[in-house]
N, C-alpha and C positions, 0 to 999 in steps of 0.2 A: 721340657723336651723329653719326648720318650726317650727308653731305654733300648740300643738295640742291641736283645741278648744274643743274636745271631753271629756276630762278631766274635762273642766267645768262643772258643775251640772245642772245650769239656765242662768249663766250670761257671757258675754263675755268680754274684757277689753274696748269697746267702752267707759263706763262708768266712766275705769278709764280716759281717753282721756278727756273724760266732766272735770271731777274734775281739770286736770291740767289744761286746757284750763280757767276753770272758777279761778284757782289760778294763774295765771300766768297775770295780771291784773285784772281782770273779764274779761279774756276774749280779753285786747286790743293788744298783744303781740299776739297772735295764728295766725292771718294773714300774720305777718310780717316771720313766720318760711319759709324755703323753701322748697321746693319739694324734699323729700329724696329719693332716689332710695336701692332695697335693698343692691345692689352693694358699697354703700355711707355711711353705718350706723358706728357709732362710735364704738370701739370694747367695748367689755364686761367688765370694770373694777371698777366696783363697787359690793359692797351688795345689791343693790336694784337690780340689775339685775340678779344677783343668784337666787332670790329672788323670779322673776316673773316666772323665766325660773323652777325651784322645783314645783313652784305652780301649772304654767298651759303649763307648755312643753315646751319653747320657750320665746324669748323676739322679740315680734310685730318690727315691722321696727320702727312704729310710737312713740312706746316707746323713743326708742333712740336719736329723735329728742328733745326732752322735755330734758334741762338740771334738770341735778341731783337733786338737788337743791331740785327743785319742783318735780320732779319723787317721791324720797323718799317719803314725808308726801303724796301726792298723791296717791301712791300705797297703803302704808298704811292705810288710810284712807278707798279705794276702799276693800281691804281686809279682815279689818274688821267691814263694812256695809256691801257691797253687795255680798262679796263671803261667809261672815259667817253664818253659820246654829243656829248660837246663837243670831238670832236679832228677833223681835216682828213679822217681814213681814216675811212670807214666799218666797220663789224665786217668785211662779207664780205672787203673788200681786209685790212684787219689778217690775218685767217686765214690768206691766201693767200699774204702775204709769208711768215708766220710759215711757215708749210707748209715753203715753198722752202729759207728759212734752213735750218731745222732737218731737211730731207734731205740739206743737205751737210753740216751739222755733222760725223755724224747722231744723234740725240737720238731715242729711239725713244719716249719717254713725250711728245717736242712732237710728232713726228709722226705720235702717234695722236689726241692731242687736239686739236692745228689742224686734222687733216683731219675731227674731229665739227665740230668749231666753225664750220668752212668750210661744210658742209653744215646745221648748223641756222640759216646766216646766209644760207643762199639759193644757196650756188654748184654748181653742177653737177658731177657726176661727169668731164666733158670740159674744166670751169675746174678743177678739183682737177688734172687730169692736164697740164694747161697751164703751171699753175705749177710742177710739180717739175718738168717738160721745160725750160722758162726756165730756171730753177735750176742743172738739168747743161750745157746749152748756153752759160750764164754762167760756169761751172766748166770747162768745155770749152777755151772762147776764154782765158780766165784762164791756163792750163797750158799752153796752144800760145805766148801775147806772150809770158808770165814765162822759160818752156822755153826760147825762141828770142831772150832778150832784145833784143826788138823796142825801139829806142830811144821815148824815149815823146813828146817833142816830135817828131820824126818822127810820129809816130802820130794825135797830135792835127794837124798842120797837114793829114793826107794826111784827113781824116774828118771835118775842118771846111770843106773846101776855100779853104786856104790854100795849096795846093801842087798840083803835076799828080801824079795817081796814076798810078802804071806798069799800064802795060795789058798 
């Protein structure tokens, strides 16, 4: 059964993908999965896929590759941050971090669907490009302290103004 992403509000299940990917060792187990075809997916025999399929029309191919296990807290997890309308971040800001994260990762399946997500939740083509410029300029300054090991109480006293900065 297809997937119908229309349902979603902002956000698509890439995210959950992230989450199991990042619980399924950090991450060192996601490689070793194999190439599922949709023709291949395990049938339907649990609650978490009832679950995803109520939610948002369908259960992803990708889904079913991810044992159970981890699917469950996974999903859940995904469902009530990023699909819930009860969290602090509004959808368009969720996208736009998620954007950024997943440009430095880089994650080419998050940063194809944060940057729809970003856009069916309102943000512009100039805040999409705002966020991944944050992102490298964060990444930026990151490699210049870390590189020059820039002492870091130094760094905070000179940036809180606790200290005279050298001019």
């Amino acid at each position: 059964m297809p997937v119908n992403f229309t349902r979603l509000t902002a956000r698509s299940l890439t995210m959950l993908a992230g989450a199991v990917v990042l619980a399924l060792a950090g991450g060192m187990l996601a490689p070793t999965l194999p190439a599922w075809s949709a023709g291949s997916v395990a049938p339907v025999d649990d609650g978490v896929y009832k679950d995803i399929e109520q939610t948002i029309g369908g259960v992803p191919t990708f889904a079913r590759q991810i044992p159970t296990v981890a699917l469950r807290g996974a999903w859940q997890e995904f469902k009530e941050l990023d699909l819930s309308d009860k969290t602090a971040l509004p959808p368009k800001v969720k996208s736009l971090i998620s954007l950024a994260v997943a440009a430095q990762i880089p994650c080419q399946y998050c940063i194809w669907s944060d940057t729809e997500d970003a856009r069916r939740a309102g943000a512009s083509e100039e805040e999409i490009g705002e966020a991944v410029a944050i992102a490298g300029l964060t990444r930026n300054w990151s490699t210049i302290f870390n590189g020059l090991q820039v002492d870091f109480d130094q760094f905070k006293k000179d940036l809180s103004g606790g200290a005279e900065v050298t001019k």
